[in-house]
C-alpha positions in Angstrom: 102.7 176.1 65.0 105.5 178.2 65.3 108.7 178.3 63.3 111.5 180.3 64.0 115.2 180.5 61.8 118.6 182.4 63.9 120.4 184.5 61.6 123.3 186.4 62.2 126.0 185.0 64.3 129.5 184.8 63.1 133.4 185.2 63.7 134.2 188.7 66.1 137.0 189.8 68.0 136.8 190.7 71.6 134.8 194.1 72.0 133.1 194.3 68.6 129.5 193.5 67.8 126.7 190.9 66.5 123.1 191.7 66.0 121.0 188.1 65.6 117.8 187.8 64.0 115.1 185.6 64.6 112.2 185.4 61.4 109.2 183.7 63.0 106.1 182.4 60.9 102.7 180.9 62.3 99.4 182.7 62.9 100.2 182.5 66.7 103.5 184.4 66.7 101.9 188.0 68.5 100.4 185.7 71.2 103.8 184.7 72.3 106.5 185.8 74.2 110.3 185.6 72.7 113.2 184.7 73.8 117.3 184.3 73.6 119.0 181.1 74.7 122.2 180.4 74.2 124.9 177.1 74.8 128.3 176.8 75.1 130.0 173.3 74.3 129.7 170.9 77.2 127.7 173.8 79.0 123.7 174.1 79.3 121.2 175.9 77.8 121.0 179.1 79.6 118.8 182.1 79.4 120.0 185.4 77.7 116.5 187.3 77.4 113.1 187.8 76.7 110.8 190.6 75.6 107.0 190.9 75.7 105.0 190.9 72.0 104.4 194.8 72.9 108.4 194.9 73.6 107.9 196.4 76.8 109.9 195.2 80.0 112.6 193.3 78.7 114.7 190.7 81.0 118.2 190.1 80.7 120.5 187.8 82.2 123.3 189.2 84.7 125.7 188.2 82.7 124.4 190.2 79.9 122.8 193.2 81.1 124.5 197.0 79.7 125.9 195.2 76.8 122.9 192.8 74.8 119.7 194.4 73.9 116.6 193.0 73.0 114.1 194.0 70.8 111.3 193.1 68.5 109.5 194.0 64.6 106.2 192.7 65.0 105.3 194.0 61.4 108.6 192.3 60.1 107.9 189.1 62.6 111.2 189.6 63.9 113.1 189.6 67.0 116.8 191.1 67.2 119.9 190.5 70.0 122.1 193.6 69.5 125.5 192.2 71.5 128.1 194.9 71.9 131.4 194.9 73.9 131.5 190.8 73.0 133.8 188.9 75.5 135.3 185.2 75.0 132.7 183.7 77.1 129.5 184.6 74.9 131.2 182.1 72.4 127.8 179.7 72.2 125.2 178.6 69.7 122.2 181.1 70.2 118.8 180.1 70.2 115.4 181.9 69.9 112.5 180.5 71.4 108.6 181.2 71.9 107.1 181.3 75.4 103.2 181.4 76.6 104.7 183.1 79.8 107.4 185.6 80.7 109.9 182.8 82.3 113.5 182.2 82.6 113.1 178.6 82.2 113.9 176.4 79.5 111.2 174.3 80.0 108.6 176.9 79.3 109.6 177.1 75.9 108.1 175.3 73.3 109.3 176.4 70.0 112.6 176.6 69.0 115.1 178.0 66.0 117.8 175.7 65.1 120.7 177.9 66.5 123.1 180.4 65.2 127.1 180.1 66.2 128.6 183.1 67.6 132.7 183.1 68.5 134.3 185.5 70.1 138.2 186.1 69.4 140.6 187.3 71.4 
């Protein structure tokens, strides 16, 4: 088993900056790969990014990509999103997740954190 607990998000105007944390616990935490979700209200889940337990090759999203970075502590069992130059439409509940494969997909996600709220202000 696998739990994983969002901290982080909050209140920020338009251009300013958020870094989440996710805190994992389990024995099985190196063998997986993490992720970023995030959802918007009466929106899907969609993906953000993942990273690789080594924190190589990192994927991101189009919609993120130059301005959210990924990146994970193994010795701290942690995995950060740095989110800079924040725009109105990142306003979501964001989710960390735990893959057995590198994947885009929802579905190949099996554990998940309960969410952290991020809003962006004009």
């Amino acid at each position: 088993q696998v739990q994983l607990v969002e901290s982080g998000g909050g209140l920020v105007q338009a251009g300013g900056s958020l870094r989440l944390s996710c805190a994992a616990s389990g024995r099985t935490y190196s063998t997986y790969l993490m992720g970023w979700f995030r959802q918007a209200p009466g929106k899907e889940r969609e993906f953000v990014a993942t990273i690789r337990w080594s924190g190589s090759s990192p994927i991101y999203a189009d919609s993120v990509k130059g301005r959210f970075t990924i990146s994970r502590d193994n010795a701290k069992n942690t995995v950060y999103l740095q989110m800079n130059s924040l725009k109105s439409e990142d306003t979501a509940v964001y989710y960390c997740a735990a893959s057995r494969v590198e994947s885009s997909r929802r579905q190949d996600y099996v554990y998940w954190g309960q969410g952290t709220q991020v809003t962006v202000s004009s």
